[in-house]
Every structure is written in C-alpha cells, then in structure tokens.
N, C-alpha and C positions, 0 to 999 in steps of 0.2 A: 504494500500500500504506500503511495509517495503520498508524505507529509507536508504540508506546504499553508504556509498562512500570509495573508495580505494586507496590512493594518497603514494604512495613509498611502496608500501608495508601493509600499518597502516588502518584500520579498522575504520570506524568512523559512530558510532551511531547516530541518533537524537531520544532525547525525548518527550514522549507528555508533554506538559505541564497540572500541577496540578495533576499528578502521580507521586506514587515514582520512583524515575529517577532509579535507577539500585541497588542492591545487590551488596556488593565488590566479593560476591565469582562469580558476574557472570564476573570479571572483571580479565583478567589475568595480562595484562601489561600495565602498562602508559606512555606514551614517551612526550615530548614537539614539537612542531610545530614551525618554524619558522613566522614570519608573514608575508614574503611573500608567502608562502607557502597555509596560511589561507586566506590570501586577494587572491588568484586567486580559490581555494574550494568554496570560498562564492559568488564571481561572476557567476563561470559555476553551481553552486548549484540554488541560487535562479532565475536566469534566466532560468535555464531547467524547475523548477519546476513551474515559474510563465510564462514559454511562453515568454518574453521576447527579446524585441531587443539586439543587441550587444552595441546600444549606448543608451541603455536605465537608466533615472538615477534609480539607486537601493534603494535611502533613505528611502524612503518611507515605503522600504520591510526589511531594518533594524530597525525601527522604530515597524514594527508590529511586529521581532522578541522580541524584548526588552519587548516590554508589553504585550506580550502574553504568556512570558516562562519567571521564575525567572535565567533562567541557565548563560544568556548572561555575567553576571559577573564573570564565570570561567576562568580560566590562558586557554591558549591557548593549551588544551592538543588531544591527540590521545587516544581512549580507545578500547585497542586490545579485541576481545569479547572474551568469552569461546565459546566452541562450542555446547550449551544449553541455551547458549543466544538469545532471541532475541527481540525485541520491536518491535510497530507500530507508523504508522504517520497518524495524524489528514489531511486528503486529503484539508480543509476550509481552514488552516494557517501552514504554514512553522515555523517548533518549531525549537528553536536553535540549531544551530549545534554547540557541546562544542567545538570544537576547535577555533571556529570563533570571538566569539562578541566581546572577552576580547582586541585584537589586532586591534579591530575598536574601541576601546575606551579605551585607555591605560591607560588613567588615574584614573582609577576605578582600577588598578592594586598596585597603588599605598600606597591603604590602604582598609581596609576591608569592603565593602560594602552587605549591606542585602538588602532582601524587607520583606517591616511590613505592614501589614495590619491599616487602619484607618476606623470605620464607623464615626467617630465624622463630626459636621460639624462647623462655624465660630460660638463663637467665638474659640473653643475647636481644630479646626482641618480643614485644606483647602489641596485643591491639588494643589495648589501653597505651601503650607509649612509655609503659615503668620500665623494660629491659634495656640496660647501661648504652648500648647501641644509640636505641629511641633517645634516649637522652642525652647522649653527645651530639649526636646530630640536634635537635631540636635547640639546645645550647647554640650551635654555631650557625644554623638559621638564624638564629634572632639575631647574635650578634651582627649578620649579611643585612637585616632588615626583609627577610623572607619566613613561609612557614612553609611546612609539607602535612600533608597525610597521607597518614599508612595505609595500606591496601598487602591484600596475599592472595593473588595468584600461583600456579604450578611453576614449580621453578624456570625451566626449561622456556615457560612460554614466557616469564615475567623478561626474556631476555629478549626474546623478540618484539612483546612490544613495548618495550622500553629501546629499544634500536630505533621501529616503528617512529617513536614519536606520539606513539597512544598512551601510555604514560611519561611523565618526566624521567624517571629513572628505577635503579637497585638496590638495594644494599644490603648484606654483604659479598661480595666479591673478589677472587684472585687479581693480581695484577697481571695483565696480559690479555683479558676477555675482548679488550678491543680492536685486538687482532683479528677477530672472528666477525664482532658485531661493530664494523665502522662508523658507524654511528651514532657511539656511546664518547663519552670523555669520565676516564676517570678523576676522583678529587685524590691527587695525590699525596695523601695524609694517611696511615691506614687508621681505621677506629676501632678495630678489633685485632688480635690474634684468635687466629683459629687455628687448632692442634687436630689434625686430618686424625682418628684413632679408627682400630679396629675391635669390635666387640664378641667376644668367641665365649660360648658355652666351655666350659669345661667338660672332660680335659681335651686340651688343643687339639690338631698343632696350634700354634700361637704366631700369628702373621706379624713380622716385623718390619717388614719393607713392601714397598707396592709389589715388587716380584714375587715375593711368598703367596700372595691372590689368587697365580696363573694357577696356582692346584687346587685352591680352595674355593668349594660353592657359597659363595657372599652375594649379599645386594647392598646395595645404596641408590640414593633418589636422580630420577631422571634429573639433567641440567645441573649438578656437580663437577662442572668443568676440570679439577683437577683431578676427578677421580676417576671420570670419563678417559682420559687423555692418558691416566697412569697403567691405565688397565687395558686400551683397547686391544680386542684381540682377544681379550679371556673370555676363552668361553663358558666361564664359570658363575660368570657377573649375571644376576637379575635386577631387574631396574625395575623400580616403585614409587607415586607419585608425590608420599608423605612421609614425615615421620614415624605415623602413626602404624601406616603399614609397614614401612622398615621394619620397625618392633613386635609387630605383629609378625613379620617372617620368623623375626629370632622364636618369639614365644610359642610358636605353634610347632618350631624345628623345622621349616621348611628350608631353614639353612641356619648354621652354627657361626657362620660370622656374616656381622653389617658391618657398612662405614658408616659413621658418621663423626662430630664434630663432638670433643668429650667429655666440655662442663653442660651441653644439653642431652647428649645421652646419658649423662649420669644420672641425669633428673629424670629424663624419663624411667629408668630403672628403680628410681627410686619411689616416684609419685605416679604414675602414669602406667606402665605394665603392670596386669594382672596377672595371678597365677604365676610369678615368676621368683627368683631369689637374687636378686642382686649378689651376692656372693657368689652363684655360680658363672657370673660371669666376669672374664678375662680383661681388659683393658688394653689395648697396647697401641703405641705411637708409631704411626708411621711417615706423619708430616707436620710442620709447624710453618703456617704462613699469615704473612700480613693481610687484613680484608680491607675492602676498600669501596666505597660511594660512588655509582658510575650515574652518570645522567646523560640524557640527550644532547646529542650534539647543539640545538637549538640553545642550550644552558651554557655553554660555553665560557660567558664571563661570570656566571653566578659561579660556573663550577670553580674558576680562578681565585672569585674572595672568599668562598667555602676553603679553598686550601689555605688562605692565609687564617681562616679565621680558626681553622685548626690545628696550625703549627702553631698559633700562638694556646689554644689551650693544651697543647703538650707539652710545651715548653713550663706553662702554669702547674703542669703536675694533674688539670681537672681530667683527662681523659682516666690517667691511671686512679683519681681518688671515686670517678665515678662509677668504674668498674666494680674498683673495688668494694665500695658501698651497698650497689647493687648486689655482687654474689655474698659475701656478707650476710646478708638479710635473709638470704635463702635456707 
C-alpha cells in the first residue's frame, strides 16, 4: 500500500523502516512544518491507518513508531518527491512519518541524537542503559552535546545496517570490522576489553587457543567477527543467534564448548542457566581485545569528538572507575 499524505500543498512520504530511507536526487524540495501542523497529520494519519476512535488515546501508536523506524528523530520536515519517486509501506506497522515525531518530542531537537545498536548484555550493556558500556558512552555523548539510544538487533545484521545507514551505529566491536563494512568509522578509543573465553563442561579437552576449536564441537553467535575469522573452516563450529541459545547448547549438551565473552558468560552461568552447575564448567582464554564504537560513515565528525571526548575520560581514570563500579555491584 503506498502511503502518501498532502497537507498545503507539500508531499509527505513514509519510510519502511530498516531500508534506505531515500536518495537526495529523488528529493527535490525540503520545507519545515509547523507543529501544529504535524500534531493534526499525525492524529488523522495514525487513526485512519489504525481504525481508530476520534477519542482514542494514540500513545501507544507513537511508541511503536519510535521503535520500529530510526526516523522519529528528524526536525519536522516536508519532503516534496520527484516524480520517479516512490516508496512502500509495511501494511503490520505504521513507519514514521518525517514530518511528525520530532514535534512530539522536542527535546530530542535539542541536540543530536542517534540509535546504536547493542548485543552486549549486564554487566557490559542493558536496555535500561546501567551496563558500564551504556555508561561511558552516554558520558561522552553528552560531553559531544549528543545523545543515543539503545536498540538490539541480531548481531550479524546490526552490522549491516549500521553500514546501511539505517541505524547510526555499534557497539561493541573488534578493530578492523571496517575492512569488511566500508561504511562504518570506528571511534578510536576502545570502551571495553573483551576476553574472547571458551566454556567446556567438564572434563575437557580444554581449548586454549582458537586452533584447539578445529576438533572441538563449539558454537558461538552469528556476527562475532573474531570468532568467525579464527575458526573458519571448522567444521565443528554451530552458529546461534543469542546468548540465550548459546547456553542453551551448552545446557542441553548439544555441545561441550561455547565462545563467548567471560565476565557475561559468567553471569549467565550464574543467574540465567537452568539446570546447570556452574562448577562444572571450565573457563578458558583464548583472546583479549580492545572493543570499540563504530558509526556510520555519515557521523564522521561526531565520530572525531567522541574520540577526543574519550581519550580525555581515560586519561581521567572514569572509563576504568566506571567499569569498575558497574561489575562491583554485580
């Protein structure tokens, strides 16, 4: 169904979300929109589209545009089409209308906000924003005069579209992923270490090095780039799209060793697997690397005073005291 609304004249698109939103050449003119303008387009908009009363509250239907389309954070514009323009709409969810979000949440106007992708989980990273990660970053947004929000998609894709330009960015990340996805820039500061470990039931063998893998039936989660790369070729490796199932391999025996990352598979082991003993299982190091904030290439200067804005809270000590607070508490 093409979505398409006409208010004074002015042409107004909606995008799918997680596609590229538009080409500039398919774009002739851009005008601004008043907000009242936008607050009555978003009323008769999402109420035709959803069936809706006239006294029906709409939150709800603001709420699914936010997290279903990164767009909501646009200024409140008109985008007049060319006439070789056109786009589709997802009939399941109503994708942002650009003109709309920005003027129902004005304070997001205020200063530059993105969305970044997260797979990390506590203590590394939460959707509430308390994992040491969430918090150095958000730290060094503000100090840029920026903000972001968290989002989690599947690894693997969160790269693509974060390459895409359908989100702003990653995090955390190896150094080097931009070798692959051009159209990333890393901030190069790292805000984490991550300790690559393997986790074996007892009794072993006991993998110490990514070569020990080539004999051993393991998994770890699609779009673990280092782990992808150290292993390819084994054909021992299963690929999974969560933590949750990782652990779910280990705990069912479907294999005796995962990879994963080793102060949140501890946790998991500890708080999260059922039916299992943490004592029987093995722990071992097979990498220690710096992680790293990758954004779209579009971010390019943001990405520049993120890096200074983080070499100065290293130098401060807050990276390492925020870390450490964080797992602390756990």
């Amino acid at each position: 169904m093409a979505w398409q609304l006409a208010v004074s004249g002015l042409t107004i698109k909606t995008p799918l979300a997680r596609t590229v939103i538009f080409k500039w050449s398919d774009i002739d003119k851009v005008e601004y929109i008043n907000p009242e303008t936008t607050q009555e387009i978003l009323g008769e908009g999402v109420r035709s589209q959803f069936q809706l009363r006239e006294d029906q509250d709409i939150g709800g239907y603001i709420r699914l545009l936010r997290t279903r389309s990164p767009m909501y954070r646009y200024p409140p514009l008109a985008f007049h089409q060319s006439t070789s323009y056109s786009i589709w709409m997802n009939r399941k969810y109503l994708i942002s209308l650009l003109v709309i979000i920005s003027c129902l949440f004005p304070t997001r106007l205020s200063a530059q906000n993105l969305i970044i992708n997260s797979n990390d989980v506590m203590p590394r990273s939460s959707a509430d924003g308390s994992g040491y990660e969430d918090r150095i970053l958000k730290e060094a947004f503000r100090r840029v005069g920026a903000t972001f929000d968290r989002i989690t998609v599947p690894s693997a894709r969160a790269l693509i579209l974060a390459n895409q330009g359908a989100i702003d960015g990653d995090y955390v990340r190896i150094q080097g992923i931009d070798s692959s996805f051009p159209d990333l820039v890393r901030v190069d500061v790292p805000i984490a270490t991550m300790d690559f470990s393997a986790f074996t039931v007892s009794p072993g063998p006991y993998p110490v090095s990514w070569a020990d893998l080539a004999s051993v039936p393991f998994a770890h989660i699609i779009g673990w780039k280092i782990v992808e790369q150290n292993t390819a070729g084994f054909g021992s490796a299963q690929k999974v799209r969560d933590p949750e199932a990782l652990f779910a391999m280990l705990s069912s025996g479907k294999v005796r060793t995962v990879v994963y990352d080793r102060s949140e598979g501890l946790r998991y082991l500890r708080n999260l697997v059922q039916g299992m003993d943490p004592d029987s299982i093995r722990v071992t190091s097979l990498e220690q690397r710096g992680m790293y904030l990758y954004l779209n290439a579009r971010h390019k200067d943001l990405a520049g005073r993120l890096e200074a804005a983080l070499s100065d809270m290293e130098q401060e000590g807050l990276i390492a005291s925020i870390t450490a607070e964080v797992e602390g508490g756990l």
